[in-house]
C-alpha positions in Angstrom: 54.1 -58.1 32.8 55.0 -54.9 34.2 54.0 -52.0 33.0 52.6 -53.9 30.1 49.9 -55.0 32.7 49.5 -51.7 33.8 48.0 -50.3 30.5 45.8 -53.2 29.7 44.4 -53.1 32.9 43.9 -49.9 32.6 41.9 -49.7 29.1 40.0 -52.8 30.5 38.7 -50.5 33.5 38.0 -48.0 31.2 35.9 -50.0 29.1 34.7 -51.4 31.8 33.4 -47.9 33.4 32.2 -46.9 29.9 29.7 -49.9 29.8 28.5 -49.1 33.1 28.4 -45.6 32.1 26.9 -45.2 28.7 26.0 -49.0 27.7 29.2 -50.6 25.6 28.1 -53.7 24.2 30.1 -56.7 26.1 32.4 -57.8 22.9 33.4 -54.0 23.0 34.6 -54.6 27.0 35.8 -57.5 26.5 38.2 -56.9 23.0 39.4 -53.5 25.5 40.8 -56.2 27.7 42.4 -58.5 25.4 43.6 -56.0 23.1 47.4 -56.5 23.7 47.0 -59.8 24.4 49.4 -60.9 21.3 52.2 -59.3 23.1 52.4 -62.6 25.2 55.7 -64.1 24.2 53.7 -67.8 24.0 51.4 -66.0 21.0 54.4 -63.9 19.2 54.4 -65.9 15.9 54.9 -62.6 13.6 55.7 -60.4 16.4 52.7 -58.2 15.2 50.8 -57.9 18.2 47.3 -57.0 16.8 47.7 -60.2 14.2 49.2 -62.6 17.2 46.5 -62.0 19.4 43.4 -62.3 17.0 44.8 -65.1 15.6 44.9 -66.8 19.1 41.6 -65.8 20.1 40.5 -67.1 16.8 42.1 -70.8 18.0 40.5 -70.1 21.1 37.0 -69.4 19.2 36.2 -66.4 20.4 33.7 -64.0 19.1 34.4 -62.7 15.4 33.8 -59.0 16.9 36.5 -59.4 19.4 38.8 -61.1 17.5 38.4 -57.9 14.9 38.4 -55.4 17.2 41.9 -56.6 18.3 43.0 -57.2 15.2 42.0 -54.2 13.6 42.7 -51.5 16.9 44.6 -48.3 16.7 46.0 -48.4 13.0 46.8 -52.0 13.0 46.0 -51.8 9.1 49.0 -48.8 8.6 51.6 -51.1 10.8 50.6 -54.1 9.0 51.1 -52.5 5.9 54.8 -51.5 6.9 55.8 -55.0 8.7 54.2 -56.7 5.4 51.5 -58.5 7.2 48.6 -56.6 4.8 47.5 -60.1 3.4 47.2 -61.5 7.0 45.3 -59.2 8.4 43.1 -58.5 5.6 42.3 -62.2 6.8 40.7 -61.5 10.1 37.3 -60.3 11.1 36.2 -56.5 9.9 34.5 -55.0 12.9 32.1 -52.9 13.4 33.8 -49.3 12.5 32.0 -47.6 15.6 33.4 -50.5 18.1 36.7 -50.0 16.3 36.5 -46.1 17.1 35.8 -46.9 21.1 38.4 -49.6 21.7 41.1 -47.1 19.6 39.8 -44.6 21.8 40.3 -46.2 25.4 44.0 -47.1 23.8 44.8 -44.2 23.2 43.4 -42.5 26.3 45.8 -44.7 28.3 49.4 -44.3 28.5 51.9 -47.3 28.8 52.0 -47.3 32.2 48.3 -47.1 32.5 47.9 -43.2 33.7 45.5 -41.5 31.4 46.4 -38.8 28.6 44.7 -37.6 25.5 45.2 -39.0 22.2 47.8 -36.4 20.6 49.4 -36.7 24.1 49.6 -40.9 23.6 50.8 -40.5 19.7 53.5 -38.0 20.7 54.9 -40.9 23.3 54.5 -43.7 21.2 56.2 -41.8 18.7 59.0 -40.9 21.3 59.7 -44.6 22.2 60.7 -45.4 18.5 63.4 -44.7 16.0 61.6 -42.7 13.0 63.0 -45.9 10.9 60.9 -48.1 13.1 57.6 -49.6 11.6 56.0 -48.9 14.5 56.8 -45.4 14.2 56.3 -44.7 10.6 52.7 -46.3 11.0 51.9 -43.9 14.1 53.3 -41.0 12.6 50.9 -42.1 9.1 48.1 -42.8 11.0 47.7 -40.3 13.5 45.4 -38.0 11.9 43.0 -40.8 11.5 43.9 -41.8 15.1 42.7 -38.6 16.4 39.9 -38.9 14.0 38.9 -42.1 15.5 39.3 -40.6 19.0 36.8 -37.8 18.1 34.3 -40.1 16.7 34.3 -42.5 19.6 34.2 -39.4 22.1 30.7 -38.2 19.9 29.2 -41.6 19.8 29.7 -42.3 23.5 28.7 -38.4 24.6 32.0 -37.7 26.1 33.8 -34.4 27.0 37.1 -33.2 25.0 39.0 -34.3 28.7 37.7 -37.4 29.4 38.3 -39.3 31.4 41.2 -36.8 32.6 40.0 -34.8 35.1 39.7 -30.9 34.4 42.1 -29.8 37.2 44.9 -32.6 35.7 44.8 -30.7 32.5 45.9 -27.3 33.7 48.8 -28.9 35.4 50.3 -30.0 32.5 
């Protein structure tokens, strides 16, 4: 899986330290780790990664909670909306907004090859990586102020620093 692997494993470990941390509630940790899980070419029925994996985890009976908080993670709803899967995901589990906030967060905290960045730092690359035509682009580039949004809430609720988890001396090297 590559560097795929490398950024799941890397939000899972995030979560992970979070819940030792400050306390995240174990559907939380676990949707962090299974968040990308639709990008398994077995599950790629739409080729809409938040919708794939929910719906498998669904099959697999997992909790409702998880199977929202993938569903529903970093502006799933604005790249549904372009790829014409609104319907579908409207379909899954709503999760809890706050949850939704800390698993967006811990994405987008974690670059693609699992090294950490910030948020606008993580939109800017995903952005990068896609022609402005691109559904994928078009949602990122509408969604981002409510990414960031997200980000700031998540950061609040949890107690975090503006840097976290990057270290204060990474930051002035960049």
């Amino acid at each position: 899986m590559g560097r795929r692997w490398q950024h799941i494993s890397a939000v899972g470990r995030l979560a992970d330290r979070l819940a030792r941390e400050v306390g995240l509630p174990e559907d939380v940790r676990a949707a962090a780790w299974l968040h990308d899980v639709g990008y398994a070419p077995e599950l790629a029925s739409t080729g809409f990664h938040p919708l794939d994996g929910a719906a498998y985890l669904l099959r697999l009976g997992a909790p409702q909670e998880v199977v929202g908080l993938v569903a529903w993670h970093t502006g799933a709803a604005w790249e549904a909306s372009e790829r014409g899967y609104s319907q579908q995901l409207a379909e899954m589990p709503t999760p809890e907004p706050q949850w939704l906030d800390v698993v967006t967060f811990i994405d987008l905290v974690t670059g693609p090859d699992g090294s950490v960045t910030t948020p606008q730092r993580r939109i800017e690359e995903i952005l990068s990586r896609y022609d402005a035509s691109h559904a994928v682009h078009r949602a990122v580039q509408g969604s981002a102020p409510e990414l960031l949004a997200s980000a700031a809430r998540a950061r609040a609720l949890l107690g975090l620093t503006d840097e976290w988890p990057i270290p204060a001396e990474s930051m002035s090297e960049s």
